[in-house]
DRENZA-517890 format. One record per residue: residue in one letter; x, y, z of N, C-alpha, C, O in turn. Coordinates in steps of 0.1 Angstrom, whole numbers. Layout:
N
ATOM res  n.px  n.py  n.pz ca.px ca.py ca.pz  c.px  c.py  c.pz  o.px  o.py  o.pz
ATOM   A     X     Y     Z     X     Y     Z     X     Y     Z     X     Y     Z
...
END
This chain:
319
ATOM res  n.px  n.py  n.pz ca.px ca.py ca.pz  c.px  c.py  c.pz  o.px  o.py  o.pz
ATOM   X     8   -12     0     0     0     0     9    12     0    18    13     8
ATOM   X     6    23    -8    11    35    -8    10    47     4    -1    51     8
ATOM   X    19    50     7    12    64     9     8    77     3    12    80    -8
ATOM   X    -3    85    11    -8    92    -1     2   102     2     9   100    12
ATOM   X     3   113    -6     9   128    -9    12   132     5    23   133    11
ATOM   X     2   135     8    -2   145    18     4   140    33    10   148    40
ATOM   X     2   128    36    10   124    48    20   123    50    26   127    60
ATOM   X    26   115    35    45   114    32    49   133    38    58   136    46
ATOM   X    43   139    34    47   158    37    47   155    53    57   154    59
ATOM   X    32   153    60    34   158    72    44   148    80    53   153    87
ATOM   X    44   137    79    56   125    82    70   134    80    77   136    90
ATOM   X    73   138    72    85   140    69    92   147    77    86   156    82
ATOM   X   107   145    82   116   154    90   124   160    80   134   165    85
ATOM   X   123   162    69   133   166    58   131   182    60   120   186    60
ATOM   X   140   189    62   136   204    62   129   206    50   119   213    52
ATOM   X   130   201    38   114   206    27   107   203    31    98   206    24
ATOM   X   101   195    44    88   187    45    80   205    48    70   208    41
ATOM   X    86   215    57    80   228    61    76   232    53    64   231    51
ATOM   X    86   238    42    77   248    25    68   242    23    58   248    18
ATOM   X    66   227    23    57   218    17    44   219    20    34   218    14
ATOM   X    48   223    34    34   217    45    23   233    45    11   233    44
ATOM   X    34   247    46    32   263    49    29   264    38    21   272    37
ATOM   X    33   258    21    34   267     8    18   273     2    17   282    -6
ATOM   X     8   267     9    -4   270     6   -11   280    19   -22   285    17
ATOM   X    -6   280    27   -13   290    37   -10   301    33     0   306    29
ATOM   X   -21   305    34   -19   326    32   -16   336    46    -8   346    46
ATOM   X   -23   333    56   -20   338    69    -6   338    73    -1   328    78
ATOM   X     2   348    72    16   349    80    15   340    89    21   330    90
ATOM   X     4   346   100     7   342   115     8   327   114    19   322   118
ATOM   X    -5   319   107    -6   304   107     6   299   102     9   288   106
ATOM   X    13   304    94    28   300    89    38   298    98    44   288   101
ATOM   X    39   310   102    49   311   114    44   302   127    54   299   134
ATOM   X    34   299   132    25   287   143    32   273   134    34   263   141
ATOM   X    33   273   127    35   256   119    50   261   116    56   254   125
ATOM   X    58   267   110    74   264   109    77   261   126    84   251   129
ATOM   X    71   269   136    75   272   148    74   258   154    84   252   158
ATOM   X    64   251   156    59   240   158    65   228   156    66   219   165
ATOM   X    71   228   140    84   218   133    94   221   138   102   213   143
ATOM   X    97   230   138   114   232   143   113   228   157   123   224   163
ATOM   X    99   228   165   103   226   181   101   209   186   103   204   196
ATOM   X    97   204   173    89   192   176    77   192   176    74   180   177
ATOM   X    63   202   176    50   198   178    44   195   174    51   194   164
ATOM   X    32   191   170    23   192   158     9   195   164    -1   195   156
ATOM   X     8   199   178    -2   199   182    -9   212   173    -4   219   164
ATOM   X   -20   211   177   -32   227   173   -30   239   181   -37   249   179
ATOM   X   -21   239   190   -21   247   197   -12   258   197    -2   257   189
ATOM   X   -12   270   203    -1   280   193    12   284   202    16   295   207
ATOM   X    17   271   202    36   275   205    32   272   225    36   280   235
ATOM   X    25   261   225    25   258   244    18   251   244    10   248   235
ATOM   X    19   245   257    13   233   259    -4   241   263    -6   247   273
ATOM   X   -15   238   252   -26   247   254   -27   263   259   -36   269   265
ATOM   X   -13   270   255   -10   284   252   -15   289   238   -17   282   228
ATOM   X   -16   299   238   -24   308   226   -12   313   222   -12   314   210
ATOM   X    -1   317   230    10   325   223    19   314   215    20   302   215
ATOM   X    25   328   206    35   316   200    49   313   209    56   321   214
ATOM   X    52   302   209    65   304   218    75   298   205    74   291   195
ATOM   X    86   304   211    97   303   203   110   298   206   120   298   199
ATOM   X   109   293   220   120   287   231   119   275   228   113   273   217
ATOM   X   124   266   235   123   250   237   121   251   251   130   244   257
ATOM   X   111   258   262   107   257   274    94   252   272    91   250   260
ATOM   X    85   250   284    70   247   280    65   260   292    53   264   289
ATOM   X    72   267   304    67   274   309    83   288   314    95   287   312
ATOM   X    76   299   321    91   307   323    98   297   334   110   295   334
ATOM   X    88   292   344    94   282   355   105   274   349   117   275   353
ATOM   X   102   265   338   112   257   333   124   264   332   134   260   338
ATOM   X   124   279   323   133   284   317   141   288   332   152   283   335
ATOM   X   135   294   340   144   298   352   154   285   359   165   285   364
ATOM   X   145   278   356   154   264   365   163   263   356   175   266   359
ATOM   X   160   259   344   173   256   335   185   268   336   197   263   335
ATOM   X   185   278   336   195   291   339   200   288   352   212   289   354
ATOM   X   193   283   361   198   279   374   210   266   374   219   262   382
ATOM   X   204   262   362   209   252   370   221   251   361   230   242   362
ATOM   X   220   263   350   233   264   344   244   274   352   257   273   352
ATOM   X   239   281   357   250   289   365   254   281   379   263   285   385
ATOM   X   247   270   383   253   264   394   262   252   387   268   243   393
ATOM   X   262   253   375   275   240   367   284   251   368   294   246   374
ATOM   X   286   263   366   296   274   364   300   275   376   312   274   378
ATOM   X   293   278   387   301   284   401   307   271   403   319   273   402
ATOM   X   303   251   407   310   245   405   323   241   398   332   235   402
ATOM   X   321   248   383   335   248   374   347   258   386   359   255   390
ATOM   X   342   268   387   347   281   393   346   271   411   342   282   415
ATOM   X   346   266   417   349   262   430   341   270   438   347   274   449
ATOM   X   329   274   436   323   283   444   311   275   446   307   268   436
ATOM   X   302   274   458   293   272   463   281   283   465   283   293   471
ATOM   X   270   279   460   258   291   465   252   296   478   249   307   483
ATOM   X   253   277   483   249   272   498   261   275   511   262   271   523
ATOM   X   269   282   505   274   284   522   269   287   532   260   296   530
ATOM   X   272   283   542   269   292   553   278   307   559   286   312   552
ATOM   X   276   310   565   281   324   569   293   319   575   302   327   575
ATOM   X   295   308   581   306   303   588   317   299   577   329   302   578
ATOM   X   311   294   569   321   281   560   326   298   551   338   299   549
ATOM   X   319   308   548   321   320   540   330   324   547   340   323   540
ATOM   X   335   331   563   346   334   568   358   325   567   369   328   563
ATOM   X   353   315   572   365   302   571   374   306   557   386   309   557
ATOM   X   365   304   544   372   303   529   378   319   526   383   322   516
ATOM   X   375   329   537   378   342   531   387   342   538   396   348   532
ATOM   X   392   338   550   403   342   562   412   331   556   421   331   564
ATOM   X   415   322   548   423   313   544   428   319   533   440   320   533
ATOM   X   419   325   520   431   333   507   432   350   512   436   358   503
ATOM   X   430   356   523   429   366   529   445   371   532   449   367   543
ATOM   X   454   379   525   472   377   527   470   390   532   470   400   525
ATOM   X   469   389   540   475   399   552   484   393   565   488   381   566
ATOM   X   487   405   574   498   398   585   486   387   596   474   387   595
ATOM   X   491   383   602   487   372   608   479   380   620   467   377   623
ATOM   X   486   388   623   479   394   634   467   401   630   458   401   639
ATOM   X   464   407   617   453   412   610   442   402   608   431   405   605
ATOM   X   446   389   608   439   381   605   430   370   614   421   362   612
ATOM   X   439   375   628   431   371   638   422   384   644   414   380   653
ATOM   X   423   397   642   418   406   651   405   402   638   394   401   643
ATOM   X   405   399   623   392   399   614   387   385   623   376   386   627
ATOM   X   392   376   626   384   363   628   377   368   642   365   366   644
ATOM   X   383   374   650   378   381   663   363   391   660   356   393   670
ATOM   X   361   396   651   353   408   648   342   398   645   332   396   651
ATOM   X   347   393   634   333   381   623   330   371   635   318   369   637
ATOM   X   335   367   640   331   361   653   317   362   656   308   353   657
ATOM   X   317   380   659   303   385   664   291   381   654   280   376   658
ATOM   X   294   383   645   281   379   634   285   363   633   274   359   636
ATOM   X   291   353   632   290   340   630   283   332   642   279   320   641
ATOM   X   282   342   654   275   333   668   263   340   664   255   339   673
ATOM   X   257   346   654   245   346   651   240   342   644   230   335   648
ATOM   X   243   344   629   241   343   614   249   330   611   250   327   599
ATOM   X   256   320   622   272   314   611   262   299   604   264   296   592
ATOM   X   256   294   610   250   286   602   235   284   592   228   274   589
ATOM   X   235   301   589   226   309   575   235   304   567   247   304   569
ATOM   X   229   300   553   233   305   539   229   316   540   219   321   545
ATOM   X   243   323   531   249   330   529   232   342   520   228   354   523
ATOM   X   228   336   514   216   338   505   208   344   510   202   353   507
ATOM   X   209   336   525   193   338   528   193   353   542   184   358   550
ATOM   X   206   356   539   206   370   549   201   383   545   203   388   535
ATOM   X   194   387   554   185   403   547   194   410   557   201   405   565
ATOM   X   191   425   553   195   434   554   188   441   570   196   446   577
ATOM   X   176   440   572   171   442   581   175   433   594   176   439   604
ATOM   X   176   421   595   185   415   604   195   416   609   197   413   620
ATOM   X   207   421   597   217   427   600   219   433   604   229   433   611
ATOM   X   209   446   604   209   458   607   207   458   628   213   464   637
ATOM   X   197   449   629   197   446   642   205   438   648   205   438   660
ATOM   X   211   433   644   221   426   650   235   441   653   238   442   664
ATOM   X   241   448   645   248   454   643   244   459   657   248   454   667
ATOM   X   235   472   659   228   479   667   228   472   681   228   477   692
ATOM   X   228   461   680   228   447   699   242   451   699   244   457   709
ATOM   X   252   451   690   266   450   696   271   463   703   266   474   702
ATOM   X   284   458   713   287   467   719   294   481   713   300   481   702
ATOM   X   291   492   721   294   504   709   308   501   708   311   504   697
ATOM   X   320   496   715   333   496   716   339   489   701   350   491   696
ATOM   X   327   480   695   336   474   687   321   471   674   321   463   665
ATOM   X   311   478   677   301   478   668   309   483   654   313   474   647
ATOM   X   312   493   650   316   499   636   325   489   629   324   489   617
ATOM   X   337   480   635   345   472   632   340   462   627   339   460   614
ATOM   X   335   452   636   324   444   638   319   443   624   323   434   617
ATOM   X   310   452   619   301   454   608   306   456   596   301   453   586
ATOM   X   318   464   598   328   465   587   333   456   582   337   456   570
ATOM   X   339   441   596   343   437   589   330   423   583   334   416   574
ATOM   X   323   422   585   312   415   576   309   419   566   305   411   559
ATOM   X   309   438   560   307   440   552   319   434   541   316   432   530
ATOM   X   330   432   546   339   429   535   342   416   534   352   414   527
ATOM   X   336   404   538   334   394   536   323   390   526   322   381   517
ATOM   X   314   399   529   301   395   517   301   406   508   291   409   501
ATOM   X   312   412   508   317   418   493   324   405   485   322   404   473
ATOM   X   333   394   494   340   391   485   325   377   480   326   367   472
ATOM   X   313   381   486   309   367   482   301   373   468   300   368   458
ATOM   X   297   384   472   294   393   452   302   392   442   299   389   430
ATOM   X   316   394   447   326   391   441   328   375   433   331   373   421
ATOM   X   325   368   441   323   352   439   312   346   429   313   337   421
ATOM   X   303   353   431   293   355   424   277   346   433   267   342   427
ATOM   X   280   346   449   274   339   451   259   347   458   249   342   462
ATOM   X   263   360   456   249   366   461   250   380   450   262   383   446
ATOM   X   239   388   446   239   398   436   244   411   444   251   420   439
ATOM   X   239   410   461   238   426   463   247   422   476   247   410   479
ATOM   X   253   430   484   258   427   496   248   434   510   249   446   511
ATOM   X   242   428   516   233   426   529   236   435   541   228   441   548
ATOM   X   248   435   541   252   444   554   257   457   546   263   465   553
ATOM   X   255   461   535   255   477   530   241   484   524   238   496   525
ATOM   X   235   474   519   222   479   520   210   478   526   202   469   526
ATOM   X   210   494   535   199   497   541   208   496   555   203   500   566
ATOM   X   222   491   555   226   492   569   235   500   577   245   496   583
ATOM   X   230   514   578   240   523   581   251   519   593   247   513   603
ATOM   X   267   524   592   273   518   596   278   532   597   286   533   588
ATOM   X   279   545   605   289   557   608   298   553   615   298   544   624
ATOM   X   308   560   611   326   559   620   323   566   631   320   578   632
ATOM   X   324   555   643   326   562   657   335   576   660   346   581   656
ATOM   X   326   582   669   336   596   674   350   589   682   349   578   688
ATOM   X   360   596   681   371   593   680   367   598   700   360   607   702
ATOM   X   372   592   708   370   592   723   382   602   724   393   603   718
ATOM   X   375   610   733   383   628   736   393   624   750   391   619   761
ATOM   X   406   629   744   415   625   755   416   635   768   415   647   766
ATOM   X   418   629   778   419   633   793   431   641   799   429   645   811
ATOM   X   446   646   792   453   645   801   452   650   814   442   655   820
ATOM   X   468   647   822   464   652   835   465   670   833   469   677   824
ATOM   X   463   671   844   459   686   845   473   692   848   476   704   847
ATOM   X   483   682   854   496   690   856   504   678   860   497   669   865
ATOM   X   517   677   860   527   676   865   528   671   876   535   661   877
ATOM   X   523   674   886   522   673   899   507   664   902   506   656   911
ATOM   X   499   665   894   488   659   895   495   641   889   488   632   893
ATOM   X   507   638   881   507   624   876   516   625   883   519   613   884
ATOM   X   525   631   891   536   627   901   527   621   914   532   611   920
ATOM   X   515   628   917   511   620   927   504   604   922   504   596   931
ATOM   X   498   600   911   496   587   903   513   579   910   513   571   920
ATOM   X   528   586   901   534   579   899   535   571   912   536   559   910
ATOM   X   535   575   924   543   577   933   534   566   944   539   563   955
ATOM   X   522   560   941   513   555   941   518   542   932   512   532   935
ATOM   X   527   541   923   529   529   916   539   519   925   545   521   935
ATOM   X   538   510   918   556   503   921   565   507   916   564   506   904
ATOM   X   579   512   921   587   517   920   593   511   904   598   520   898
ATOM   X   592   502   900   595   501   886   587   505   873   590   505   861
ATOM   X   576   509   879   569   516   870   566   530   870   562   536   860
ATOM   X   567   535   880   568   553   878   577   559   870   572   569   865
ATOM   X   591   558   866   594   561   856   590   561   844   590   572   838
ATOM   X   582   547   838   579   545   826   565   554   827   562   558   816
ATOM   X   557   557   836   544   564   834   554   581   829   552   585   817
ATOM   X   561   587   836   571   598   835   569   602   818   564   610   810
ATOM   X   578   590   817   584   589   801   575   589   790   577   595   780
ATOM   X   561   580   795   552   583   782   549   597   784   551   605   775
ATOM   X   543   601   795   539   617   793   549   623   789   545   633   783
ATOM   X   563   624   789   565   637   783   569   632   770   577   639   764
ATOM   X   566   620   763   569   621   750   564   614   741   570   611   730
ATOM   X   548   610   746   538   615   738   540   603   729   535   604   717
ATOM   X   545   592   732   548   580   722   532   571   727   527   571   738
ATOM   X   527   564   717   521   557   724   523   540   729   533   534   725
ATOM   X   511   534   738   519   527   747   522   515   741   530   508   747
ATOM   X   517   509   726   522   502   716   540   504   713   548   496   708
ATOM   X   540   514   717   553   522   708   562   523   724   575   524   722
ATOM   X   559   524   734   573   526   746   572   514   752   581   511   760
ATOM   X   557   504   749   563   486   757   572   484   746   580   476   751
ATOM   X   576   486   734   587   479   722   600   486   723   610   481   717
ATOM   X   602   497   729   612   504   734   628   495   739   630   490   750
ATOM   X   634   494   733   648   491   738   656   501   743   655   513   741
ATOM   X   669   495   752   678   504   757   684   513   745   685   525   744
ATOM   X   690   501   734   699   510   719   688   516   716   695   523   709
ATOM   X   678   520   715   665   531   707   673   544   713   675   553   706
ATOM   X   676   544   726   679   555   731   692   563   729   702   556   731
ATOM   X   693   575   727   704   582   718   701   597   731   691   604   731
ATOM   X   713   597   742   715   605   751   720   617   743   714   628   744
ATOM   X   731   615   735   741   629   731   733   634   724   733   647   724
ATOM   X   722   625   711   713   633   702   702   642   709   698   653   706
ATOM   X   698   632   723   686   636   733   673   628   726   663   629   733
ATOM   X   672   622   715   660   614   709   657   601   712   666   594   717
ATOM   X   646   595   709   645   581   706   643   580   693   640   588   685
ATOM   X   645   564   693   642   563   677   628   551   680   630   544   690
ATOM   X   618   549   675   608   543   673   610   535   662   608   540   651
ATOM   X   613   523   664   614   512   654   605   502   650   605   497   639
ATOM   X   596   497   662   589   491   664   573   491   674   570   500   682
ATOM   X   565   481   671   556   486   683   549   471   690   551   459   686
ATOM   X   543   474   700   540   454   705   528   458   713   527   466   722
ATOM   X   517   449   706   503   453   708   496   433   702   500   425   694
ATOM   X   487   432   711   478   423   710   491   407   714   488   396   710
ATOM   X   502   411   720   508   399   723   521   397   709   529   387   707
ATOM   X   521   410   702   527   401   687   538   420   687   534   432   688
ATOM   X   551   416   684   559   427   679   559   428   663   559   419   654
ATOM   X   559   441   664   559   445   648   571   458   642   572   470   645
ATOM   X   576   452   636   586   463   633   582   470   621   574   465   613
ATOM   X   588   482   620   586   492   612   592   487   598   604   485   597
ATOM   X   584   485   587   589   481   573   602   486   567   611   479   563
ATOM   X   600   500   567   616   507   561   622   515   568   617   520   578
ATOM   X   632   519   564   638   523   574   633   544   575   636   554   582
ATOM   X   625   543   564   618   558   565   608   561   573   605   572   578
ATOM   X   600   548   577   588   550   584   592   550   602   585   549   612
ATOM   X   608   551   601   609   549   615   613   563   624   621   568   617
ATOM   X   612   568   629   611   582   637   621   584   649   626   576   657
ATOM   X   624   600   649   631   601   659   624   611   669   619   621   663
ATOM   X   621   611   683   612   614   687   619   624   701   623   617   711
ATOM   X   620   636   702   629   645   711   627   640   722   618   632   726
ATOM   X   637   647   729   633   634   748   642   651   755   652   656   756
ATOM   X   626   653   761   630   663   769   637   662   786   637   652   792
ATOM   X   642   671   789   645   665   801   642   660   814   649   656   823
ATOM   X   627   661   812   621   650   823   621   635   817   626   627   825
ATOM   X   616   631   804   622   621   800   634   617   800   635   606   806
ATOM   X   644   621   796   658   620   797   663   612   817   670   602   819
ATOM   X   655   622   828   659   615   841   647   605   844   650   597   853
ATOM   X   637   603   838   627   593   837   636   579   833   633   569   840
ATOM   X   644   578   828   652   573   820   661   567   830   659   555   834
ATOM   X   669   574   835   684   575   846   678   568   854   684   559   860
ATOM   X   664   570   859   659   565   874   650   553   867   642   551   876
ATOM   X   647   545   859   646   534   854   654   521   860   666   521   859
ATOM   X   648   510   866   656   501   875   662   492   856   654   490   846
ATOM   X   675   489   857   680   478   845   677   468   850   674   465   862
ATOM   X   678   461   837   671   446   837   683   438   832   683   442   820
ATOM   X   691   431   834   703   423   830   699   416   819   703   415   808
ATOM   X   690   410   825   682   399   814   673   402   800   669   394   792
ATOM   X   672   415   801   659   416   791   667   432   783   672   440   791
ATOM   X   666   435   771   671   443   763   663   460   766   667   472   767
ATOM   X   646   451   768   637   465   768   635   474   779   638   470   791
ATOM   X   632   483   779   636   500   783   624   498   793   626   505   803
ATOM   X   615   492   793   607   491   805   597   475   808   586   474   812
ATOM   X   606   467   805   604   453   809   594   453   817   588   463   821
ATOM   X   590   440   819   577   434   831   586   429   839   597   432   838
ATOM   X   581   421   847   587   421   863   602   406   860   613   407   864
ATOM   X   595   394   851   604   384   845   616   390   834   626   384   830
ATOM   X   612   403   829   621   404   817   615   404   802   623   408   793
ATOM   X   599   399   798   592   400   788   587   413   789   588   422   798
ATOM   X   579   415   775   569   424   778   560   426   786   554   416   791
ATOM   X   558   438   789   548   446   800   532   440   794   531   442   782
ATOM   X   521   433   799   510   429   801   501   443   801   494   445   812
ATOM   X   499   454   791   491   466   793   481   463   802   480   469   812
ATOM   X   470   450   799   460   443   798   462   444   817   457   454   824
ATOM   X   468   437   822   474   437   836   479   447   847   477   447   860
ATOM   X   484   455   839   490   467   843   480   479   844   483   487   853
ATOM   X   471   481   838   460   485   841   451   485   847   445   496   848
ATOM   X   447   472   855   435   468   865   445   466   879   440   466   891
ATOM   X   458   465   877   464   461   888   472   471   893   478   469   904
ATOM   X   475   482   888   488   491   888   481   505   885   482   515   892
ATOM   X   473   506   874   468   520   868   461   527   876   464   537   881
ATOM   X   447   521   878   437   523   881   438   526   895   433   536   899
ATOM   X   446   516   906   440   517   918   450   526   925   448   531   936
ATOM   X   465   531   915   472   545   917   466   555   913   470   566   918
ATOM   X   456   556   904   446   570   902   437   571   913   435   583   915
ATOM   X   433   564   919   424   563   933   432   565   944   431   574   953
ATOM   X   437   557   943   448   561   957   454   584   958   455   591   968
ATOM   X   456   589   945   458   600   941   446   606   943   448   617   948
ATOM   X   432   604   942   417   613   946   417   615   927   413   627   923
ATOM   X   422   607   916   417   611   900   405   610   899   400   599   902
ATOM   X   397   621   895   384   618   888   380   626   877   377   637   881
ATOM   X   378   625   864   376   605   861   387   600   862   396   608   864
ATOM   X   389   590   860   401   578   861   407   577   845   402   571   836
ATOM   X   417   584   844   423   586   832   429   574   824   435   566   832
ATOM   X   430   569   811   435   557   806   449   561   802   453   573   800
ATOM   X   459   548   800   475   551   799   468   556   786   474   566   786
ATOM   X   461   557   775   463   561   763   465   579   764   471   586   756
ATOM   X   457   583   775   458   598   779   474   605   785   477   616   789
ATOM   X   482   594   785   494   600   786   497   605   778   508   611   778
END
């Protein structure tokens, strides 16, 4: 048995089977509904959907499809690229503080800050953080270290925009973050007012309170103090280094290092300094390491400002 004409056409996959099938229609539109139809596979009556009126011209059946399919092409891409959508806020610090090249010490005061947001947010995807939570969470923290804190989260889910794992970054929009007023210093009112503090200390430490007031170094910069820093005939110090958070850091070149005039109350601040055989630095702790600011403050600072009648209770940073 033959086939007739007319079915061999609609049967056919041959690209002439289309001219063949459209060459007698006169309606544009009906034309374009039937090439559209062949090229996608259909043959239904229907115009370009599954029981849609429109023509479609995709190879989707709805936009749902088309979204997932983009989805699920950019999650083959961030896998190509080693990136994850689903982190959490934790696993996100973790992978940022590991290609993060800064000094070490910078790298624990960031793990210290994100901290604050990770005991809240750390096991969120990353995705699923709004802006208005943030915003409250920021505002709970303490004012001492709120601006840090938030800054440094903001620059973590910078790098995850960067990554491409979220569009907009959460902790900048909508989340005001102002730079703290700079805390207004105290000094003493005279001379005679920190002579009565000193005098109130232990005898190994009233010199060194002496020495920071009159030269204005801060206390990063006179616990790192060595004996060689000091230059009697020039009358200067030289500032080479500074020792803060447990860790010494020296000055990169030799331009950023300073020479700092040493008047002559510093100068006998100096002379009346007990030496340390053992230890190189200009105002050692009681073994010969660095001075414990941390320590020396609740145990030595504070209860010689009291013992003196100080009110308010001035911080060593106000020397």
């Amino acid at each position: 048995m033959g086939v007739r004409h007319h079915d061999h056409l609609m049967l056919s996959g041959q690209k002439g089977a289309i001219s063949d099938v459209t060459a007698g229609t006169a309606d544009p539109v009906e034309r374009e509904r039937v090439e559209t139809a062949s090229r996608c596979g259909r043959t239904g009556t229907g115009r370009g959907g599954r029981d849609s009126k429109r023509v479609q011209r995709g190879g989707f059946a709805s936009e749902r499809d088309a979204a997932a399919a983009l989805e699920r092409e950019l999650e083959r891409l961030r896998r190509e690229q080693r990136v994850s959508r689903s982190l959490t806020l934790a696993e996100l610090v973790e992978a940022y503080l590991e290609q993060h090249d800064v000094d070490p010490v910078t790298i624990e005061k960031l793990r210290w800050l994100l901290g604050k947001a990770v005991a809240v947010f750390g096991d969120r995807p990353v995705g699923e953080l709004h802006s208005q939570e943030i915003a409250a969470w920021r505002i709970a923290l303490s004012p001492g270290y709120r601006f840090d804190a938030t800054e440094a989260l903001r620059q973590v889910l910078s790098r995850a925009v960067v990554w491409g794992m979220i569009d907009v970054n959460p902790a900048k929009l909508g989340v005001d973050n102002p730079s703290p007023r700079r805390r207004e210093q105290r000094p003493f009112e005279s001379w005679a007012e920190l002579d009565a503090v000193a005098a109130n200390l232990a005898p190994r430490y009233r010199p060194m309170v002496i020495f920071a007031a009159a030269t204005g170094l801060r206390p990063a910069e006179w616990l790192a103090l060595e004996r060689r820093d000091i230059d009697r005939e020039a009358r200067v110090v030289f500032v080479r280094r500074s020792f803060t958070k447990g860790r010494l850091k020296c000055t990169k070149t030799e331009a950023s290092r300073r020479a700092v005039p040493l008047q002559a109350i510093a100068l006998d601040a100096i002379e009346r300094q007990p030496s340390s055989p053992h230890s190189p630095l200009l105002f050692p702790a009681e073994r010969g390491g660095y001075l414990d600011l941390h320590n020396f403050r609740n145990r030595e600072w504070k209860p010689a400002q009291r013992a003196a009648g100080i009110e308010p209770l001035r911080r060593v940073y106000d020397l």
